[in-house]
C-alpha positions in Angstrom: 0.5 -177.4 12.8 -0.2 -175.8 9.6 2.7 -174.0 7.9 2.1 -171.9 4.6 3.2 -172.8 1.1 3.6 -170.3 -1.1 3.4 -170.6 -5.1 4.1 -168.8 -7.7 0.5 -167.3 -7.8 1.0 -165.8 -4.6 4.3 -164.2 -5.7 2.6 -162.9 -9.0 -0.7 -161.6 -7.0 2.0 -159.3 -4.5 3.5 -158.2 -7.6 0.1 -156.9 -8.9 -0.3 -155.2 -6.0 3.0 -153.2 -6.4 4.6 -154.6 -3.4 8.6 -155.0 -3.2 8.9 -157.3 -0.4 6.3 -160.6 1.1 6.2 -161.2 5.0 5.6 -164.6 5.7 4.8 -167.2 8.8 8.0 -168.6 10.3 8.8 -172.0 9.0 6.9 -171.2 5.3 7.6 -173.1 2.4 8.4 -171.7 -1.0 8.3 -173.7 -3.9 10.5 -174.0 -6.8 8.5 -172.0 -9.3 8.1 -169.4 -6.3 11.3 -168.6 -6.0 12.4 -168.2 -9.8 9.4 -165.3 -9.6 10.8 -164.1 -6.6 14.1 -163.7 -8.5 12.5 -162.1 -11.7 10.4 -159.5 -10.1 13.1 -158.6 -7.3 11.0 -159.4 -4.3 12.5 -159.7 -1.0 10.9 -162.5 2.1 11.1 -161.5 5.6 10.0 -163.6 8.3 6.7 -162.4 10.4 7.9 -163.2 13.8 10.9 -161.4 12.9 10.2 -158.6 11.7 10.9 -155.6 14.0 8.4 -152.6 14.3 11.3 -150.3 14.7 14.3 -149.5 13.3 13.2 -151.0 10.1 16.4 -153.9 9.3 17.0 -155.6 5.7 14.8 -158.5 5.0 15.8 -161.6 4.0 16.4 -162.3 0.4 14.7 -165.0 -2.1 16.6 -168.0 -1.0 14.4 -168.5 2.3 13.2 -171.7 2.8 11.9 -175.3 4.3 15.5 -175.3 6.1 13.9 -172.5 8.5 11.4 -174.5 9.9 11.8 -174.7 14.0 13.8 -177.4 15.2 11.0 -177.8 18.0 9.1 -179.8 15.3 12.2 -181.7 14.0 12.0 -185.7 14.1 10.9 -187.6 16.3 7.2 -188.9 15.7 6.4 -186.0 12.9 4.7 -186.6 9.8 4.6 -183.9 7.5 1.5 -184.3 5.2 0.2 -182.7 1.9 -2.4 -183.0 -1.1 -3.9 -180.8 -3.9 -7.1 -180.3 -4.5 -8.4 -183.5 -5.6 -6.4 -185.3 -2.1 -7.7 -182.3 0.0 -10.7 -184.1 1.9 -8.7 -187.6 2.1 -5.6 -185.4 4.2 -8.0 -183.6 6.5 -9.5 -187.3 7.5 -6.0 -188.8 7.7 -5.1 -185.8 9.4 -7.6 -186.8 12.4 -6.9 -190.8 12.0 -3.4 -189.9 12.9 -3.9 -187.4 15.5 -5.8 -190.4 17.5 -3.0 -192.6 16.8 -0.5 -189.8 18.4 1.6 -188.4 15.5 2.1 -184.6 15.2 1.4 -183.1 11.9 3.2 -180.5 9.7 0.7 -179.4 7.0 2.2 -177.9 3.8 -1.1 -177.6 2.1 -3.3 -176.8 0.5 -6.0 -175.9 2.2 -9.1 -176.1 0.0 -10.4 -177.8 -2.8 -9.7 -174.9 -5.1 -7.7 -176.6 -8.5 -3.6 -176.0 -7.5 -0.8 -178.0 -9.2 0.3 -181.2 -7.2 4.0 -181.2 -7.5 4.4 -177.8 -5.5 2.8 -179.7 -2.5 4.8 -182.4 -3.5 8.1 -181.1 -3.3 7.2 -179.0 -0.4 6.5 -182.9 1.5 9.6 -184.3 0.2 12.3 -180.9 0.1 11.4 -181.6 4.1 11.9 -184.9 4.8 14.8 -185.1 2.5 16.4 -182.1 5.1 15.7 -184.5 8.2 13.0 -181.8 9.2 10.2 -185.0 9.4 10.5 -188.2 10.3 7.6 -189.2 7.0 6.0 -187.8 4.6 2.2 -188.2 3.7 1.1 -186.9 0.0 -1.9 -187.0 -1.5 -3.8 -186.8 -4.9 -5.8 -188.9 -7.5 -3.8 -191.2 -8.4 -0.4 -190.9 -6.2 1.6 -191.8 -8.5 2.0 -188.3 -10.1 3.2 -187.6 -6.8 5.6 -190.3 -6.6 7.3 -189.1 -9.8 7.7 -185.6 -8.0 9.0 -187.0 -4.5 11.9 -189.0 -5.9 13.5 -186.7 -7.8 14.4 -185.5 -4.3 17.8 -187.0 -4.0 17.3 -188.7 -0.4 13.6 -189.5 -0.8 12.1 -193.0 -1.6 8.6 -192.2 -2.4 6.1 -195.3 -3.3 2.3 -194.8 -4.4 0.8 -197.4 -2.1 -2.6 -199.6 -3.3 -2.7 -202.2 -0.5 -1.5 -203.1 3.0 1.4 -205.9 1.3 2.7 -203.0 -0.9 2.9 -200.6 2.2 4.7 -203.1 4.1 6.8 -204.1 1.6 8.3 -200.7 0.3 9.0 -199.9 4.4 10.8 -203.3 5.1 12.2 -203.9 1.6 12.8 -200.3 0.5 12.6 -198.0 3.3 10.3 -195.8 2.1 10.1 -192.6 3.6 7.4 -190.8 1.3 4.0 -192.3 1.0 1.8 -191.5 -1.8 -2.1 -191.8 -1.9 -4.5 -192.4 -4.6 -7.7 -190.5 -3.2 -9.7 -191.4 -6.1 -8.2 -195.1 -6.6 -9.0 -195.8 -2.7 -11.7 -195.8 0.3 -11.1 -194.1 3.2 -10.8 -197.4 5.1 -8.3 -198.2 2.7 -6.3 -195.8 3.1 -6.6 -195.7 7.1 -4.6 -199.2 6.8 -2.5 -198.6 4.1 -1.0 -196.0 6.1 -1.3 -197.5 9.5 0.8 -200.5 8.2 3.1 -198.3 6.3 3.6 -196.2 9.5 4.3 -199.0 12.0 6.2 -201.3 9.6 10.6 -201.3 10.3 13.1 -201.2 7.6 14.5 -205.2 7.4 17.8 -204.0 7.0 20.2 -206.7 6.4 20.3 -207.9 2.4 17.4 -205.3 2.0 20.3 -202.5 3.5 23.0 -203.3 0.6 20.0 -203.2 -2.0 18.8 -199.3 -1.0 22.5 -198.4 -0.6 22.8 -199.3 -4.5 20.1 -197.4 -5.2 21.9 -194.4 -3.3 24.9 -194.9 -5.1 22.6 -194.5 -8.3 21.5 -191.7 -6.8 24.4 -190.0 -6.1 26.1 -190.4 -9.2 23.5 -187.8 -10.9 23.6 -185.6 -8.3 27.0 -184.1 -9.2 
């Protein structure tokens, strides 16, 4: 279930082409950077599906976003899962490990090994779980911590670069981690198979483990004002 991200490149390159408005695929992603172009040059985003062939009605402005994705693909056992370039073929084999084990993906992205900057597919993973719009989120690059630093500076995401099976199960049981970050070219693919696995099936502890990530909340909230 593949839904578009769109950068600032793609913003730019309509721009170029002397276009005053983008139609996108419903549920489409826009990242920060994306949106500050959108405001600059003016641009307007209307939705595909909703776009009517006649009368011709006002699209929708610049502030268009992850909150639009269908609530069909809300909760429940969805993962939503991204990478740049250098995570690209690690995602599309986790992508198949967990279609065996019977999640339902939501792929932000991207979708080649052409060089991108990682914290747009970042923040496009964690701006959705942070909304409730995924029950997890899977992202992807060399090292995953770069990632990490992106994802939790999404007030409601805990995001933990993973590097074994004990750190996987501790940051779910411990720290109810909700964003998991890979290293693609710290780990094998077997590797990550269990890291994730564990990290997937593993239950926050609650209890002592509850009042600790409610402090870090309370952090949280106070520079969020």
């Amino acid at each position: 279930m593949a839904k578009k991200l769109l950068t600032e490149k793609d913003i730019l390159s309509a721009v170029k082409q002397g276009k005053k408005s983008i139609v996108v695929e419903k549920g489409s992603v826009l990242t920060p950077s994306a949106h500050d172009a959108l405001r600059q040059y003016n641009l307007s985003v209307t939705d595909k599906e909703e776009q009517p062939k006649e009368p011709p009605q006002k699209t929708q402005s610049a502030s268009y976003q992850s909150s639009q994705i269908s609530s069909s693909v809300v909760g429940g056992n969805l993962i939503v899962i991204g990478s740049d370039h250098g995570g690209y073929a690690t995602k599309e084999m986790l992508k198949k490990f967990l279609h065996d084990l019977g999640y339902r993906m939501l792929d932000v992205g991207t979708n080649s090994e052409e060089a991108c900057d990682y914290p747009d597919y970042a923040y496009a993973v964690a701006r959705i779980v942070a909304k409730g719009e995924a029950w997890r989120g899977i992202m992807i690059e060399a090292t995953g911590v770069a990632s990490a630093i992106v994802c939790n500076k999404i007030p409601g995401v805990r995001a933990v670069a993973c590097y074994s099976e004990f750190v996987a199960q501790s940051s779910r049981e411990h720290n109810d981690a909700n964003v998991l970050t890979i290293g693609a070219k710290a780990l094998g693919a077997e590797s990550v198979k269990s890291i994730v696995k564990v990290w997937l099936e593993t239950w926050f502890g609650g209890g002592r483990h509850k009042r600790r990530v409610d402090k870090i909340s309370d952090i949280e909230k106070k520079f969020s004002k």
